[in-house]
C-alpha positions as CSV (number, residue, x, y, z in Angstrom):
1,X,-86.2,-34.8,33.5
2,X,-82.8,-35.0,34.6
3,X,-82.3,-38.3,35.0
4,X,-81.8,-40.3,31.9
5,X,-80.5,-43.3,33.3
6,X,-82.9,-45.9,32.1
7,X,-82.2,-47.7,34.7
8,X,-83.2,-45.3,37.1
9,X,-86.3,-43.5,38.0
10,X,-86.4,-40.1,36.0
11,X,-85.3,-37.2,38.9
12,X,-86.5,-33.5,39.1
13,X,-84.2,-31.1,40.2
14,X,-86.8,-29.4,43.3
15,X,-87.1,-26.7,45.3
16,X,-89.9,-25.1,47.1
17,X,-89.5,-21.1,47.4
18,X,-91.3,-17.6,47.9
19,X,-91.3,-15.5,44.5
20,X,-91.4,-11.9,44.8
21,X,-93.6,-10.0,42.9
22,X,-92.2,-8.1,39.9
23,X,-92.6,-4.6,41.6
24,X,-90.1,-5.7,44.1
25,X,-88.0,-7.3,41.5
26,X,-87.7,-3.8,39.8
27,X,-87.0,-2.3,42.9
28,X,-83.7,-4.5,44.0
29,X,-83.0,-4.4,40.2
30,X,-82.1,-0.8,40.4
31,X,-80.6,-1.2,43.6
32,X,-78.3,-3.0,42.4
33,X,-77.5,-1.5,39.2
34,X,-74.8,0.6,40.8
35,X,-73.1,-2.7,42.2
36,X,-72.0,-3.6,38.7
37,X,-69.2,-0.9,38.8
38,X,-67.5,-1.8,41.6
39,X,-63.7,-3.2,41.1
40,X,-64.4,-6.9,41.0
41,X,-67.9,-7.3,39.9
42,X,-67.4,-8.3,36.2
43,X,-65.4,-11.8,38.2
44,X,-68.8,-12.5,40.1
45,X,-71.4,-14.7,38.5
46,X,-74.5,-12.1,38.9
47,X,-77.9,-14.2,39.2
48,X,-80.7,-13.1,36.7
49,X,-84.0,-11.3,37.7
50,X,-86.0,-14.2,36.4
51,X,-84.7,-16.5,39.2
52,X,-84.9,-14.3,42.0
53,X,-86.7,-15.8,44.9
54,X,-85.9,-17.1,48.7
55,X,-85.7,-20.8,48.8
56,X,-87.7,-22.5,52.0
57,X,-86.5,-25.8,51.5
58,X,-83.5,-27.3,48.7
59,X,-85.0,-31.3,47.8
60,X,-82.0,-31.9,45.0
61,X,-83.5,-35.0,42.6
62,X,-86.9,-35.9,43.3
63,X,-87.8,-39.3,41.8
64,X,-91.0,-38.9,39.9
65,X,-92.9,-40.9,41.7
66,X,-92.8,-39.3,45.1
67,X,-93.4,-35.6,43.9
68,X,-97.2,-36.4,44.0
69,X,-96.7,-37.0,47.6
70,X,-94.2,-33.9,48.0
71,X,-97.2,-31.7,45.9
72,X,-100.2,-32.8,48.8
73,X,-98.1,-32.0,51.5
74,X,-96.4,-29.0,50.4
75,X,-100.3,-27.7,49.9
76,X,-101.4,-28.5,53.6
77,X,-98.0,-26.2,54.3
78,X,-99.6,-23.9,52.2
79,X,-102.9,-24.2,54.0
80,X,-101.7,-24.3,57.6
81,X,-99.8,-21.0,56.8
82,X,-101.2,-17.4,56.5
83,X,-99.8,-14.4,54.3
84,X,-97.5,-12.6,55.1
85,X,-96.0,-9.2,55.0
86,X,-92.3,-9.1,53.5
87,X,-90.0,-6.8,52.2
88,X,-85.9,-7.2,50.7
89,X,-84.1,-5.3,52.9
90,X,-80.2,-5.1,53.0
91,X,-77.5,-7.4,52.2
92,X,-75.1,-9.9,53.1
93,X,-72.8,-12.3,52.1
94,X,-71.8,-16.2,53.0
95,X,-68.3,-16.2,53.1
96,X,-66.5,-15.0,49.8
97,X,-68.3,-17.5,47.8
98,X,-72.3,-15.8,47.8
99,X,-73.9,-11.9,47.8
100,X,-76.9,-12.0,48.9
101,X,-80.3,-9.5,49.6
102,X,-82.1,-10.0,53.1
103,X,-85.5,-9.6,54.0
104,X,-88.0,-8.1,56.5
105,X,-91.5,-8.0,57.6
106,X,-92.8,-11.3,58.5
107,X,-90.0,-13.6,59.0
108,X,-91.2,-16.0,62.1
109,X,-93.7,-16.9,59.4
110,X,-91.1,-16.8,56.7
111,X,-89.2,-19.1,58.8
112,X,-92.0,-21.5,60.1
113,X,-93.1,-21.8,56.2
114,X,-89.5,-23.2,55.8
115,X,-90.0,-25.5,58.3
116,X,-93.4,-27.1,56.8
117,X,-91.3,-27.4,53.7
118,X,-88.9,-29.0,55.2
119,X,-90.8,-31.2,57.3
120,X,-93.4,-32.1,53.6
121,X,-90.1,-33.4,51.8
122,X,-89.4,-35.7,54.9
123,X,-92.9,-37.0,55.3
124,X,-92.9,-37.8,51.6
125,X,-89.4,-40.3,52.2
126,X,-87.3,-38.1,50.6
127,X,-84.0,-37.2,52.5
128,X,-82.8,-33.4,53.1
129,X,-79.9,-31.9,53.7
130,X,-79.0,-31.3,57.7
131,X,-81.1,-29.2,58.9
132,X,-79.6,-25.6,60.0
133,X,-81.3,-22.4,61.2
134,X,-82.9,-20.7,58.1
135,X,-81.6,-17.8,56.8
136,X,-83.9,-15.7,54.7
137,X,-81.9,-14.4,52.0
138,X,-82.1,-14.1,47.8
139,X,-78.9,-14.9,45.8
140,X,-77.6,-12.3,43.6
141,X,-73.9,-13.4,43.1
142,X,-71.6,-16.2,43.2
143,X,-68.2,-16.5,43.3
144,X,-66.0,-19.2,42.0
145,X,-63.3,-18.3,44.2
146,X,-62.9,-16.8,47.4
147,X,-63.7,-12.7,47.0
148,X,-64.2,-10.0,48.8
149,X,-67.9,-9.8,48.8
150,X,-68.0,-7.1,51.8
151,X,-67.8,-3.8,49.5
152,X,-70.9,-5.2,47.7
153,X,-72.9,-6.0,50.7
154,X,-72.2,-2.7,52.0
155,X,-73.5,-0.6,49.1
156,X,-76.7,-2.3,49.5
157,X,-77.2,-2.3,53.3
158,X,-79.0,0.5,53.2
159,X,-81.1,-0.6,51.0
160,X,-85.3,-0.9,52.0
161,X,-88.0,-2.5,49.6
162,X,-91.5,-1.9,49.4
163,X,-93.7,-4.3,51.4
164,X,-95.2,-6.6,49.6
165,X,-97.4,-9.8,50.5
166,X,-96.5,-13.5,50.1
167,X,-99.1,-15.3,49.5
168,X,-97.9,-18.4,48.1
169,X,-96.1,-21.2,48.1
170,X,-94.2,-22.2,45.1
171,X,-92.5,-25.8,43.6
172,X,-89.7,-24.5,41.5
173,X,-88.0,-27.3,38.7
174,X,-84.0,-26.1,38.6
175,X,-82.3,-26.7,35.3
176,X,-78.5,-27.0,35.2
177,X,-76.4,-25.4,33.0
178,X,-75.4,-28.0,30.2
179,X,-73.4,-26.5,27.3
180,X,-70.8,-25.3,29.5
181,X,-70.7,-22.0,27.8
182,X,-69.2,-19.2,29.9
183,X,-71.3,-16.8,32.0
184,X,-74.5,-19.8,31.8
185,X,-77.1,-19.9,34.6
186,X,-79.2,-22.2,35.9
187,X,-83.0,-21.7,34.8
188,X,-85.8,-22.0,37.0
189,X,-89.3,-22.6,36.4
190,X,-92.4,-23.1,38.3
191,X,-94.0,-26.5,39.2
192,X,-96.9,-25.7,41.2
193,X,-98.0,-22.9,43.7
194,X,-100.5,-22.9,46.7
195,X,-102.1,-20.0,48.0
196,X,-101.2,-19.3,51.3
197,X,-104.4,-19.9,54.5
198,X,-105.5,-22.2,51.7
């Protein structure tokens, strides 16, 4: 739990995502093996395999007590939507601060998915962040500072997965980094998932 206030309700850190499957985890693995000899990489903060995915909607603390809620309507998401066809596909950056893999294949879908996310986590009273266009894309650096994340985003433009289906909807649990030991990341691990056209 990761609130230990007692005088609060205990808080999950919550996220609902797409996971990729680990043959296309292998795939951008070795894509970006190369990337880890470029001048600068050893500054970036490189995001591990294991918590790979493409977030649909961020929720932050979840009280306890409204996850239930969260969970049914998160499932008639998963219901209301059909698999999908998706691939990684390229790369990208937000600003200096975040490298990034894209995606193709079924994005309208991708992106409607998002939306149901979004809109389960409002219909369940909890509050979300403002709401901006979604961009399909799975973290695989951060910067502390501003950097020049361009060279790496280039190497992997030309990069194509295999396609792969998503057929589910997952409630991913973040854990923070606590010891404050150097080169930690945050852990991530899975809640619940719904199958996708129910």
């Amino acid at each position: 739990m990761s609130s230990s206030d007692p005088g609060r309700p205990a808080t999950e850190r919550l996220f609902a995502a797409v996971l990729p499957p680990a043959a296309a985890v292998a795939e951008l693995r070795a894509a970006l093996a190369p990337l880890h000899a470029l001048p600068g990489a050893p500054e970036l903060r490189w995001t591990g395999p294991e918590g790979w995915h493409f977030t649909l909607a961020f929720y932050g603390e979840v009280p306890e007590d409204v996850r239930p809620e969260l969970e049914a309507r998160l499932e008639r998401a998963a219901c209301r939507t059909a698999p999908f066809a998706l691939r990684m596909r390229g790369a990208g950056h937000f600003g200096g601060r975040a490298l990034w893999a894209g995606a193709a294949g079924g994005l309208d879908t991708l992106r409607l998915l998002a939306e149901r996310a979004d809109a389960a986590a409002r219909r369940a009273g909890l509050t979300t962040e403002e709401h901006r266009r979604y961009t399909p894309h799975l973290t695989l650096a951060r910067s502390r500072r501003a950097a020049d994340l361009r060279p790496f985003a280039a190497a992997l433009a030309g990069f194509e997965g295999e396609r792969w289906e998503a057929g589910e909807l997952t409630l991913v649990r973040s854990h923070l980094p606590v010891s404050g030991a150097p080169g930690e990341r945050p852990r991530y691990s899975a809640v619940r998932a719904w199958p996708l056209g129910g």
